[in-house]
C-alpha positions, 0 to 999 in steps of 0.5 A, a space after each residue: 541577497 546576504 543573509 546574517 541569522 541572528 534568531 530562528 525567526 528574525 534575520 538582518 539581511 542585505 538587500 541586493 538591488 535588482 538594477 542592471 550591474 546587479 552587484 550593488 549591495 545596499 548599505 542599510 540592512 533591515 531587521 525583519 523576519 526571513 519569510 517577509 523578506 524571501 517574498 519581497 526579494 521575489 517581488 523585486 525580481 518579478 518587477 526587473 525581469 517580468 514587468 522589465 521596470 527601469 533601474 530608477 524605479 526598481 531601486 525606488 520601489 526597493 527604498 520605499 519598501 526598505 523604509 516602510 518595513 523600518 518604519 513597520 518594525 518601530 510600529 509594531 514594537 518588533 521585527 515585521 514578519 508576513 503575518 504582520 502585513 497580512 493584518 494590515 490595517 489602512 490606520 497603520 499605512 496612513 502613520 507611515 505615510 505621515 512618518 515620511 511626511 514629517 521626514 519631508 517628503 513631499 506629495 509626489 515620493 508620497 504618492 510614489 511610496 504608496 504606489 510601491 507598497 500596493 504594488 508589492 501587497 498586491 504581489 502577495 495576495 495574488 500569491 493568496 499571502 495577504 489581504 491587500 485591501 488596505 492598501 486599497 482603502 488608502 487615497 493618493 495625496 493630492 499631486 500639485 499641478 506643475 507644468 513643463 517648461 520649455 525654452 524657446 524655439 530660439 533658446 533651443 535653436 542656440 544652446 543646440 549648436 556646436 558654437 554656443 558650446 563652451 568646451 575647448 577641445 573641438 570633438 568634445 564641443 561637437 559631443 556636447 552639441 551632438 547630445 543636446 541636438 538628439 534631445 531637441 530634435 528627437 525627443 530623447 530623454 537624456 539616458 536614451 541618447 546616451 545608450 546609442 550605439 554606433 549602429 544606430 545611427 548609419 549613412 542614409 537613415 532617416 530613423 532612429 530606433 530608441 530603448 526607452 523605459 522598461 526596455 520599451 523601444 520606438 521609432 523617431 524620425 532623425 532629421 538630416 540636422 541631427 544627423 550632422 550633428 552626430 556625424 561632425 562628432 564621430 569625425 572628431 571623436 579621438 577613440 574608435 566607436 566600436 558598432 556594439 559600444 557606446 556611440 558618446 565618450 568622456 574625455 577619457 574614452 569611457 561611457 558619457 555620464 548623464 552628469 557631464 552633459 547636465 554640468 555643460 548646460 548648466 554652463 550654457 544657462 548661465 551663459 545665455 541668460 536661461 531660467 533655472 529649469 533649462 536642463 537637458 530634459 527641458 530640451 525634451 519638453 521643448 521637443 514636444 511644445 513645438 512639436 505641438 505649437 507646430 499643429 502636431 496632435 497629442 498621439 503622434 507626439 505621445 508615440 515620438 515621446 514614449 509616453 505609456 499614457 495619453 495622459 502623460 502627453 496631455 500635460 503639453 497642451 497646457 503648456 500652448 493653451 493659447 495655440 489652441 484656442 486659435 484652432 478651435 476658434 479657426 476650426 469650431 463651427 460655432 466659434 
């Protein structure tokens, strides 16, 4: 954290994000009182290296944090200082919540902003700072119900090999069809297949180990058809893949980006004809509504997926509700 003074009580300070390069430094600087900001800079630390949240939630929390001290510093007519969020009242985190409503968020980043200030007012009463019972009083906006949408098993099937791959150069199309073949046939979210490494993927596996959110890692089973997939792609793949690097490369030996592979099948969906939500992610979904549709039961597919809550997995079954109103049919005594 850099800190400029400007009074003995009131400072602009710049943000260090605590993500994984631990080097970027946030353009926006807030004007706020030194003692408020020593204690979310700690928050932030607290959040990477006790809880181990993911890079993407760590700098959404900072960003909903930085917003509301902004906002709370109009509010009040002055720098925000810690005694200012101890006397906190639900009236003054409702206004702010109305403020990002009519800059246009939408009810899913406000409910993730309010998850981030209680999460941080929390952090400061358990430190016997604050009082966060109003960030307690305030109700969640209402999320809209949005399911997933998955392809076929057919679209699935032919965006997944490596001759519907639209590239040119042989090893990057092998790339390509590899990545998408880890996403459909394992379940991985798009990062966690791009984070393997050589080592992970060794002759005879029937495994694989992933790192998922937070750090969290889980085994998925590697079927014999992802494991060609990937061996094609390590046969062809010009640069040497050292064990400790990482398995995918651009066409220039770095790291695979997340962007190539959403812009390939971005291709691919106005190649076959896909609906807009055919991403790389909707490969996942796919993962699981088949998995389902198959008569796979909602806690193994949560573990498969990495999912902390049943909850998240549940989403599924309405996805398939007519499958499974088969095997109640074909199960239920009564039925």
């Amino acid at each position: 954290m850099i800190r400029n003074s400007v009074t003995p009580s009131v400072a602009i300070w710049g943000v260090l994000s605590p993500n994984s390069t631990g080097r970027r430094l946030n353009e926006l600087l807030i004007v706020a009182a030194p003692d408020l900001m020593e204690k979310r800079s700690a928050w932030l630390e607290s959040l990477a290296s006790e809880r181990r949240l993911s890079d993407n939630t760590l700098d959404a929390y900072e960003r909903d944090t930085r917003q509301f001290l902004t906002f709370l510093t109009g509010h009040l007519g002055g720098p925000a200082k810690l005694s200012d969020i101890h006397s906190l009242r639900p009236a003054d985190l409702r206004a702010f919540l109305a403020a990002r409503r009519r800059d246009g968020s939408g009810a899913r980043s406000l409910g993730r902003h309010l998850a981030g200030l209680r999460s941080f007012l929390r952090y400061l009463e358990r430190k016997g700072l604050v009082n966060a019972a109003a960030a307690g009083a305030i109700r969640a906006p209402k999320q809209p119900k949005s399911l997933p949408k998955p392809l076929t098993d057919r679209q699935a099937l032919n965006v997944v090999t490596m001759d519907a791959q639209l590239q040119e150069e042989p090893w990057i199309a092998a790339r390509d069809a590899a990545v998408l073949t880890l996403l459909y046939g394992c379940g991985l979210r798009i990062s966690e297949a791009l984070g393997l490494r050589p080592a992970d993927l060794t002759v005879g596996s029937t495994t694989l180990r992933v790192t998922g959110k937070g750090g969290k890692t889980r085994i998925v089973p590697l079927l014999p058809v992802v494991f060609e997939a990937v061996a094609t792609y390590r046969k062809l793949c010009p640069y040497h893949l050292a064990t400790d690097e990482p398995l995918f490369r651009g066409a220039r030996g770095g790291p695979l980006q997340p962007a190539i592979i959403q812009r390939e099948m971005q291709k691919l969906r106005s190649a076959f004809g896909l609906q807009e939500t055919a991403t790389p992610h909707a490969l996942r979904h796919s993962f699981a509504t088949h998995l389902l549709a198959g008569g796979g039961d909602l806690r193994t597919i949560q573990e498969l997926l990495g999912h902390a809550s049943l909850s998240t997995t549940q989403v599924y079954t309405g996805v398939d509700s007519s499958r499974l109103l088969e095997v109640y049919d074909r199960a239920h005594p009564r039925a």
